[in-house]
C-alpha positions, -999 to 999 in steps of 0.1 A, spaced: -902 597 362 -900 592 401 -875 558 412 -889 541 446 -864 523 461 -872 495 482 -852 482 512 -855 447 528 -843 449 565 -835 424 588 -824 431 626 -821 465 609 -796 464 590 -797 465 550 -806 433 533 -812 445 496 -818 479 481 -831 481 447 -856 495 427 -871 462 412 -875 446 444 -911 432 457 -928 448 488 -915 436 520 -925 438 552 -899 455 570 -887 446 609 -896 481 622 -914 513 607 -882 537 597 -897 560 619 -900 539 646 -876 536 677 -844 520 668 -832 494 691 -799 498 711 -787 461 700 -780 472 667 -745 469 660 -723 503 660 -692 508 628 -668 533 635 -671 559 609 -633 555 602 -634 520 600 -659 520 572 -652 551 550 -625 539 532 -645 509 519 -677 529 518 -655 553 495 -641 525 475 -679 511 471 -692 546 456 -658 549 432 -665 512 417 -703 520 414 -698 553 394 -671 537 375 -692 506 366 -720 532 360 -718 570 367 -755 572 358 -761 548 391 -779 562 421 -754 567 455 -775 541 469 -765 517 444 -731 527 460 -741 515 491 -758 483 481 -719 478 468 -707 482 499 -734 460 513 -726 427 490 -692 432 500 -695 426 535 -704 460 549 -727 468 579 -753 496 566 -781 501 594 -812 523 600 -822 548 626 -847 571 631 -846 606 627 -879 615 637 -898 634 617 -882 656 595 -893 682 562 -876 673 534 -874 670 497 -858 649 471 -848 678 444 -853 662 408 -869 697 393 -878 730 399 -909 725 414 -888 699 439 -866 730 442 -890 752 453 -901 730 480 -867 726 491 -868 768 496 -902 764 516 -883 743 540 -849 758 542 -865 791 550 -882 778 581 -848 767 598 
């Protein structure tokens, strides 16, 4: 069974992030350019949190995805934002055939 998460971004930064949400139209393509306005968290200042977010969501539920984790940390205040990476290979590994895949593109770096 494959998940699709949905995200609902506004000035880039994370609105809502769950699987049952409706299609959104989102500010920019995730591939797009990110804009420099887009306000910057020290990782410090938002790991402890972050961490705290991910412990209550396994606790509540360890069969939760990590980005139920950060939806946490999200409804408790905390700034998660977007930026392009380009594009990049890559593969979600759910089964072996995901793990093959994975192979393909770890043997080409």
């Amino acid at each position: 069974m494959q998940r699709l998460l949905k995200l609902t971004l506004g000035a880039l930064l994370l609105g809502a992030c769950a699987p049952g949400l409706p299609p959104a139209p989102t500010v920019a393509p995730l591939t797009g350019a990110v804009p420099d306005e887009v306000p910057s968290v020290s990782e410090i200042d938002a790991a402890a949190p972050l961490a705290d977010a991910l412990r209550a969501t396994w606790e509540r539920d360890p069969q939760l995805y990590y980005e139920d984790g950060y939806q946490e940390f999200a409804d408790r205040g905390g700034m998660v934002g977007v930026a392009s990476i380009g594009a990049v290979d890559w593969a979600e590994v759910d089964d072996h055939r995901d793990l093959e895949r994975a192979r393909e593109i770890a043997c080409r770096c």
